[in-house]
C-alpha positions in Angstrom: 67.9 126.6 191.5 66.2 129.0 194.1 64.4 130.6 191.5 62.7 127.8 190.5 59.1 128.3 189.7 57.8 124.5 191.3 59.4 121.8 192.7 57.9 119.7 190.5 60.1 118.2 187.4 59.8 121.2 184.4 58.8 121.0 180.8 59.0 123.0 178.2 56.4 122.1 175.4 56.6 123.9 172.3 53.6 123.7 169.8 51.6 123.5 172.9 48.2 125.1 171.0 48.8 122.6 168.6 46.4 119.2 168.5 49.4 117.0 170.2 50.5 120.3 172.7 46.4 120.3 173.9 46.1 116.8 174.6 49.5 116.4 176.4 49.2 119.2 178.6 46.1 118.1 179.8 47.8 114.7 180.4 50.6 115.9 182.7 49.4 119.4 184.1 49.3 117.7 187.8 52.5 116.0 187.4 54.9 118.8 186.3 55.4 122.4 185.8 55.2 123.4 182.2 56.3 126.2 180.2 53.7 125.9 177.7 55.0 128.0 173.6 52.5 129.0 171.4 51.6 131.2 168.6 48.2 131.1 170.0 46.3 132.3 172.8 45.2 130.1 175.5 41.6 131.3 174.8 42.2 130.9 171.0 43.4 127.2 171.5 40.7 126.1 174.2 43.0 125.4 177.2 42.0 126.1 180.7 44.1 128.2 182.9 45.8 125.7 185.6 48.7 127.1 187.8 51.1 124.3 186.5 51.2 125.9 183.4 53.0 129.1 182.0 51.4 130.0 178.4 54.3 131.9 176.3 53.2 133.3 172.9 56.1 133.2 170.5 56.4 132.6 166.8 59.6 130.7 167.0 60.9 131.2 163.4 61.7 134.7 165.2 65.8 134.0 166.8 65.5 136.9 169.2 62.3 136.0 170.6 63.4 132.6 171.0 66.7 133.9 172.8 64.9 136.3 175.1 62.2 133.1 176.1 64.7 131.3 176.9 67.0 133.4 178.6 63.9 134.3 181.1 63.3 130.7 181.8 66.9 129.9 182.7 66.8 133.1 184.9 63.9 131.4 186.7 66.1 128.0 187.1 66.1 126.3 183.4 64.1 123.1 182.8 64.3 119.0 182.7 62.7 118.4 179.4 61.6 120.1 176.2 59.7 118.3 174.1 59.4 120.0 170.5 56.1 119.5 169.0 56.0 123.4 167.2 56.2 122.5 163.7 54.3 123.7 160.1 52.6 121.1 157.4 50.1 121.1 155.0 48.3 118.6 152.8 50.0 120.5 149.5 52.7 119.0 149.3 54.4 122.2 147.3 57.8 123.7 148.6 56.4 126.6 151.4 58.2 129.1 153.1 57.5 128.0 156.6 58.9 124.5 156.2 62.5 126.2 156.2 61.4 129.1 158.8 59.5 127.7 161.6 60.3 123.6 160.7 64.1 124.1 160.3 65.0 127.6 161.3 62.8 127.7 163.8 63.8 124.2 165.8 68.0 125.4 165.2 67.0 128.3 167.2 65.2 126.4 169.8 68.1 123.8 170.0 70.6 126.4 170.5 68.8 128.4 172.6 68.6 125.3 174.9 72.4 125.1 175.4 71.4 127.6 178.4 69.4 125.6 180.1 71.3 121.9 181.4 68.2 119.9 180.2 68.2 116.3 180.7 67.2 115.7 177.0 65.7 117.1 174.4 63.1 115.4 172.6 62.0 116.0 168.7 58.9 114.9 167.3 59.6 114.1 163.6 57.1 111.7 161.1 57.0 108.3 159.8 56.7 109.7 156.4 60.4 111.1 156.6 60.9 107.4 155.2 60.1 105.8 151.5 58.3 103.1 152.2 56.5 102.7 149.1 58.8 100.1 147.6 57.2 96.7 147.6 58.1 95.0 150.8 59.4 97.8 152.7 58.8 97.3 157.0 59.8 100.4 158.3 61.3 100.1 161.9 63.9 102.7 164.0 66.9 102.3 161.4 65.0 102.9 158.2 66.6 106.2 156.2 65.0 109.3 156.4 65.1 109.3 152.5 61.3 110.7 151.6 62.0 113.6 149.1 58.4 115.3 149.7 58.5 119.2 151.2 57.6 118.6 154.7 59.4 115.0 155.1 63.0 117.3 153.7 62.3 119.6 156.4 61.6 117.0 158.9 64.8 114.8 157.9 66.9 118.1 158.4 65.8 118.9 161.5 66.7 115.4 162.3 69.9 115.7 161.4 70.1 119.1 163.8 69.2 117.3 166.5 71.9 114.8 165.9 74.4 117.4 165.9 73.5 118.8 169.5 73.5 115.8 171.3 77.0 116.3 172.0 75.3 119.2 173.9 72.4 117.1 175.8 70.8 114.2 175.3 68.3 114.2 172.6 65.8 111.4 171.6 63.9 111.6 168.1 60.4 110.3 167.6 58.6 109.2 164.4 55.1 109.9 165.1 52.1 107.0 163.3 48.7 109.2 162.3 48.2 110.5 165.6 44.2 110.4 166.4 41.9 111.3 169.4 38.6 110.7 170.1 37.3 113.1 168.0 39.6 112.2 165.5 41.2 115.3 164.7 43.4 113.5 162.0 42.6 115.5 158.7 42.9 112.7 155.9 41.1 110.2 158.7 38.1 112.7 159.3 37.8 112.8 155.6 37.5 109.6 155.0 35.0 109.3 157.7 33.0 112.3 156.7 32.6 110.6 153.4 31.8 107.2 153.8 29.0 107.6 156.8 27.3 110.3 154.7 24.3 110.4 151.9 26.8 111.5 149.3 27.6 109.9 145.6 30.8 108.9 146.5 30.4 107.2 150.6 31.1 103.7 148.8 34.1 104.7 146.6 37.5 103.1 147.3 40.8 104.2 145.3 42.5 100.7 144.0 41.6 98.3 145.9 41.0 99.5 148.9 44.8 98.7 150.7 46.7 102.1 151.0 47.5 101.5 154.7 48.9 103.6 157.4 49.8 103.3 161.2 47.4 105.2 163.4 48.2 106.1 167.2 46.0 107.3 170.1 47.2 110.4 171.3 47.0 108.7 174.5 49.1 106.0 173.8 51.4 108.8 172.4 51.0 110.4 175.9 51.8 107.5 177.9 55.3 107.3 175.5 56.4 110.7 176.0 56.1 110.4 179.6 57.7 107.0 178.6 60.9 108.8 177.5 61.3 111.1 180.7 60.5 108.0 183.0 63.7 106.1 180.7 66.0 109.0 180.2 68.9 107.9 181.7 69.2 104.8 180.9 68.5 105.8 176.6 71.6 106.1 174.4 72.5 109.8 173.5 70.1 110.1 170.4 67.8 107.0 169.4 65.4 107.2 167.1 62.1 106.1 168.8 59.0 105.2 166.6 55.6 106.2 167.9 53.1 103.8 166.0 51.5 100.3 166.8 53.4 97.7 164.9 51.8 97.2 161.1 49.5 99.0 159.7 45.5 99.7 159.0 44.1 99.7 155.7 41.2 102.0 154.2 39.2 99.1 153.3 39.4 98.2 157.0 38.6 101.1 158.4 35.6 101.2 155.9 34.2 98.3 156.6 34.5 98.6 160.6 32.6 102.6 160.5 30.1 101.5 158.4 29.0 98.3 160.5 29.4 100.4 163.5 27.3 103.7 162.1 24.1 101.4 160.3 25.1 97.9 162.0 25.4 96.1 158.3 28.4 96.1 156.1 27.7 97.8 153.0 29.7 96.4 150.3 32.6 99.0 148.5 32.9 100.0 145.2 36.9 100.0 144.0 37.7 102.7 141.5 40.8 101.8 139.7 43.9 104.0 140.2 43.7 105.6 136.5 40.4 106.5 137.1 40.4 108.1 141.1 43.6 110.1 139.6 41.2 111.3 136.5 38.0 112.2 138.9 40.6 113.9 141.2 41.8 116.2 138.4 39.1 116.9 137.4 37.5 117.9 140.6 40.5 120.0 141.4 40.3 121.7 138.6 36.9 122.6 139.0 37.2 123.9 142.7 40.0 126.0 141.4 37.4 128.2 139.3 34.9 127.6 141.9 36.6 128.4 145.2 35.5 124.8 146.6 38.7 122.3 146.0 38.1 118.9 147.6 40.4 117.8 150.4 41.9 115.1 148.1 45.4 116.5 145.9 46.7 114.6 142.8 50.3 113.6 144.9 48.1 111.6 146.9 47.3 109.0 144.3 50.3 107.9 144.4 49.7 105.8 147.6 46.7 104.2 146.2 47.0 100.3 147.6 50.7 100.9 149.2 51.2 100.7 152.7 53.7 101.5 155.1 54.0 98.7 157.3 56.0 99.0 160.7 58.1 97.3 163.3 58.3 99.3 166.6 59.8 96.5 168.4 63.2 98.2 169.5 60.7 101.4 170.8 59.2 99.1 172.9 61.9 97.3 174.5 63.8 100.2 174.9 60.6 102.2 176.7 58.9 99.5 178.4 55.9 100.8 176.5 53.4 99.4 174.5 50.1 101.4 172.9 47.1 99.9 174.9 44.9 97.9 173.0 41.6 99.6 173.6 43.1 102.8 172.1 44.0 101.6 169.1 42.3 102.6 165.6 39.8 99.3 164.6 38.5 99.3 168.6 38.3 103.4 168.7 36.4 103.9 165.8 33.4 103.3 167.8 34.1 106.3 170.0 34.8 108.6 167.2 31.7 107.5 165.5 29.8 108.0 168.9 31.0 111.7 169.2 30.3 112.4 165.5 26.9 111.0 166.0 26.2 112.7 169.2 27.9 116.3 168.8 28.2 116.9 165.1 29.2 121.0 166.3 32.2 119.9 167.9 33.1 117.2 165.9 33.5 119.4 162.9 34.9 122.4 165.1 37.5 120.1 166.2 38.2 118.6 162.6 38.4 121.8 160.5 40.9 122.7 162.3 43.2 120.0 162.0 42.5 119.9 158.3 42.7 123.9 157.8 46.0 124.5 159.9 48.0 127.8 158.1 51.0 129.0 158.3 49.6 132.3 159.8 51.4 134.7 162.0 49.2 136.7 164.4 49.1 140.7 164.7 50.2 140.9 167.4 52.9 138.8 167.2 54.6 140.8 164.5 54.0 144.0 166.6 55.7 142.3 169.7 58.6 141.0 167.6 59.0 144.5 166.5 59.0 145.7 169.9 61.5 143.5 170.4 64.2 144.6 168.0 63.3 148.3 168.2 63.3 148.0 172.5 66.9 149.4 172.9 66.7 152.4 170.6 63.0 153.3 171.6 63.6 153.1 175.5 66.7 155.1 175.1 64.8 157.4 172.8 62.2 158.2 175.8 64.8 158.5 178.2 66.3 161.0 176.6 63.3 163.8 176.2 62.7 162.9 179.8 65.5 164.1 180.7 65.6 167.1 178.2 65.6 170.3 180.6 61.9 172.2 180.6 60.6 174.9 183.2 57.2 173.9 182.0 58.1 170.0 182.4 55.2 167.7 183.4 57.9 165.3 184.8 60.0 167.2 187.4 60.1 163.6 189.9 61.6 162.1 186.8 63.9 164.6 185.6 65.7 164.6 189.2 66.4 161.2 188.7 70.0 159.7 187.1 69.5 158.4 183.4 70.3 155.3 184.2 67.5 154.9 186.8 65.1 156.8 184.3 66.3 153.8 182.0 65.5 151.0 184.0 61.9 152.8 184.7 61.2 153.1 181.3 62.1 149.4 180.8 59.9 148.3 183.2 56.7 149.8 181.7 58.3 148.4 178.3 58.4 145.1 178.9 55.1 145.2 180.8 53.4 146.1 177.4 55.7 144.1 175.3 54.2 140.8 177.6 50.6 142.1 177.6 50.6 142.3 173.2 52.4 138.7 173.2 49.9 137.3 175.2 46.7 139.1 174.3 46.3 139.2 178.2 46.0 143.3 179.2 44.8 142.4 182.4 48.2 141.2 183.8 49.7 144.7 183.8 47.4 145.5 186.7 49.5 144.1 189.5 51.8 145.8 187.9 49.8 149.1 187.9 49.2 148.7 191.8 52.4 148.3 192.6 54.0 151.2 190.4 51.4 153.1 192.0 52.2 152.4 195.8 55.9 152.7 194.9 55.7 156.2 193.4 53.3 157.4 196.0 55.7 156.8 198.6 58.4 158.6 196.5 56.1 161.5 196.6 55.0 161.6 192.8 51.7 163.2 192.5 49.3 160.6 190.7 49.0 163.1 187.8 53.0 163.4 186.9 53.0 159.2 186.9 50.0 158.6 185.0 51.2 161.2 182.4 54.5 160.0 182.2 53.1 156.4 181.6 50.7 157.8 178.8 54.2 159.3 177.1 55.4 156.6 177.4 53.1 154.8 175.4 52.7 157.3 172.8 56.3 157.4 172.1 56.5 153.6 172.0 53.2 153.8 169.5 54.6 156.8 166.9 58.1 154.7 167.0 56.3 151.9 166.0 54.5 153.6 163.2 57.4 154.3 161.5 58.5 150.7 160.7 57.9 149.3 157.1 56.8 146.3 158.5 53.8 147.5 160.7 52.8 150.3 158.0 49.6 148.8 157.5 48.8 148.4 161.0 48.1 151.9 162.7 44.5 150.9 164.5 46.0 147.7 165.7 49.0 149.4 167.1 47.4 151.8 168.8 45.0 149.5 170.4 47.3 146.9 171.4 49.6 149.9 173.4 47.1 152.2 174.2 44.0 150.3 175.5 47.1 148.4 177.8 48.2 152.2 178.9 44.7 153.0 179.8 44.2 149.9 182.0 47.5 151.1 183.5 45.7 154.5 184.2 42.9 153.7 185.5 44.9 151.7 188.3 47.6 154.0 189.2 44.5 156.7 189.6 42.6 154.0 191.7 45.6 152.9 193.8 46.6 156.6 195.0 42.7 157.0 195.8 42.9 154.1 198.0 46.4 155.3 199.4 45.2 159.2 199.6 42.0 157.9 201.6 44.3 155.4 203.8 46.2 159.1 204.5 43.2 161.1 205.9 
């Protein structure tokens, strides 16, 4: 374990950039070390730099990136925990491509890749909706079946059973997240509602039934404090419960209604019920409309189904197994006030915050497929270099490098690879410049003239650009390739020429 990056206990959190991720790595930066996944910048997902934490961009539906990750952070000394939060839904409710690559494939390769790393559990955060709970009477508590047939609740209920299957690997613990909420609400459906009722519009009075479709809703602090819950209780937790992370019960829309209106005017306003027939005509309608005019309303016809049920719940072995229990002042009926408060007071952020909860796409950045590329093309492109470098020319611009044996000329070529391979995962160019300074003061004492390494780099980078160019996948991305290797290659320049000033003028 010498290679350990803290001695604090260490995390890895995938889906960090995610609404959950954002909140619970600002929960236990001080307290642990954190290897933080993403698909998404830092920058892009609005969390600070802290030295705790270790952002990783990877898409991982991607097995190879996913190995390689992996494989780097057990070099470095593994990990205690991984909590799994990386995960893709949508308020469709259609069969998507991404629920079986990121949801399913994606969380087999993270489970698998975790055999490497002696965890002390693994822990999966699945949904309350994986159950049925429509049928009249149904309480749903830790043993209910995960029998829901909708896209995302299949893919969630798989994964499930995957996590099952390698706890006779390490210990695993599944959670069934409630309607997680924050301050700022950040729960699509939930902001929604709220948008509509505390506005001027038509419909701010309009219930569907009778108002009692009813959910669970959870702080994400109180989800938090059970996480943390989990670690704290690790050992003495069977080998794979099922944990449920919701207050007991549920809330209903009239409820909530009737508590954000009194709060926003201070008088109730009374509600108008629509019965279920008509909602599901008006939301036909209206769908159909915002087809031919590019402006669909958040609402979907699937969701009329839960007009006036509820799913009711019983958290009671969660507890007692935890020692936890959701905090009163977070939960959903005293809240409201706050999120009410913030709406009020920073309407900007509010709906910066809430668009993109309700937005969230399965979207795959640039240069994430141009890294993954890099990835299965690095062999066969660093031996490709290697071997015009060491091609025999009087004229050579690389005589230093040609006297060298291939399989050091290899491992130098590597280097520079992996340095740009990092920089277009992370978006970060300005990480290669240690890098720079230091391949700089290395060659220099070789006796490389400044001029041979900086050319060799910009070959480098070149070749790894025109082998690049020639895969199908990346044919429609020339600027973006060349801007992601060469505008990291000219940082790298610019360093190497700075640092042998410095060490010429050291010299004199």
């Amino acid at each position: 374990m010498l290679n350990r990056p803290s001695r604090l206990p260490i995390l890895i959190v995938t889906g960090a950039s995610g609404f959950i991720g954002r909140h619970f790595l600002e929960e236990i930066k001080d307290r642990f070390y954190i290897y933080a996944l993403a698909r998404r910048s830092r920058k892009a997902a609005h969390v600070s730099h802290h030295s705790n934490i270790e952002w990783i961009r990877i898409d991982i539906g991607h097995e190879k990136a996913v190995k390689e990750c992996f494989a780097e952070i057990a070099r470095k000394g593994g990990a205690d925990f991984i909590i799994h939060l990386a995960g893709y839904y949508d308020f469709e409710n259609v069969p998507h491509p991404e629920f079986r690559r990121t949801n399913e494939n994606g969380t087999r390769y993270i489970l698998e890749a975790t055999k490497n790393l002696n965890i002390k559990r693994f822990i999966f955060s699945s949904s309350l909706t994986v159950t049925e709970f429509t049928k009249k009477n149904t309480i749903i508590n830790e043993n209910s079946p995960a029998d829901a047939d909708f896209p995302y609740a299949v893919s969630k209920r798989i994964c499930e059973e995957m996590v099952k299957e390698y706890a006779s690997y390490f210990p695993t613990a599944i959670v069934r997240l409630a309607a997680i909420f924050s301050d700022w609400c950040e729960y699509g459906p939930l902001y929604m509602l709220l948008t509509t009722w505390l506005s001027q519009r038509w419909d701010s009075r309009i219930l569907a039934g009778k108002g009692q479709a009813a959910i669970p809703y959870l702080h994400v602090k109180n989800l938090n404090k059970l996480f943390l819950a989990i670690i704290a209780q690790s050992e003495l937790l069977p080998e794979c419960p099922v944990l449920i992370a919701s207050p007991d019960g549920c809330t209903s829309q009239l409820e909530l209604f009737e508590i954000s209106v009194r709060y926003n005017y201070g008088e109730l306003k009374k509600p108008v019920f629509v019965p279920k027939w008509f909602a599901t005509f008006g939301v036909a309608v209206r769908n159909l409309i915002g087809r031919f005019t590019d402006r669909r309303p958040f609402e979907r016809l699937w969701m009329m189904k839960y007009i006036d049920k509820q799913m009711r719940i019983d958290a009671s072995v969660t507890r007692r197994l935890l020692k936890w229990q959701p905090r009163s002042r977070f939960l959903i009926r005293r809240r409201l006030l706050f999120l009410i408060e913030n709406m009020k007071s920073n309407p900007y952020e509010w709906k910066r915050k809430n668009l993109e909860a309700i937005t969230k796409k399965a979207h795959i950045l640039p240069n994430l497929i141009i890294y993954e590329v890099m990835l299965r093309k690095e062999k066969e492109i660093i031996k490709q270099i290697t071997r015009f470098l060491m091609q025999p020319d009087d004229n050579s611009l690389f005589p230093n490098y040609q006297n060298l044996n291939e399989e050091k000329l290899y491992l130098r070529i590597k280097h520079i690879y992996h340095m740009l391979k990092q920089a277009v995962r992370s978006g970060d160019r300005f990480q290669v410049l240690s890098y720079a300074h230091n391949l700089a003061i290395e060659r220099f004492v070789e006796g490389f003239e400044s001029k041979e390494v900086i050319s060799a780099v910009a070959f480098v980078g070149r070749s790894i650009v025109d082998a690049l160019l020639k895969d199908e996948e990346l044919k429609n991305m020339k600027q973006r390739i060349h801007d992601e290797i060469m505008m990291t290659i000219q940082l790298i320049e610019d360093e190497i020429e700075d640092s042998y000033e410095e060490l010429t003028g050291k010299q004199e």
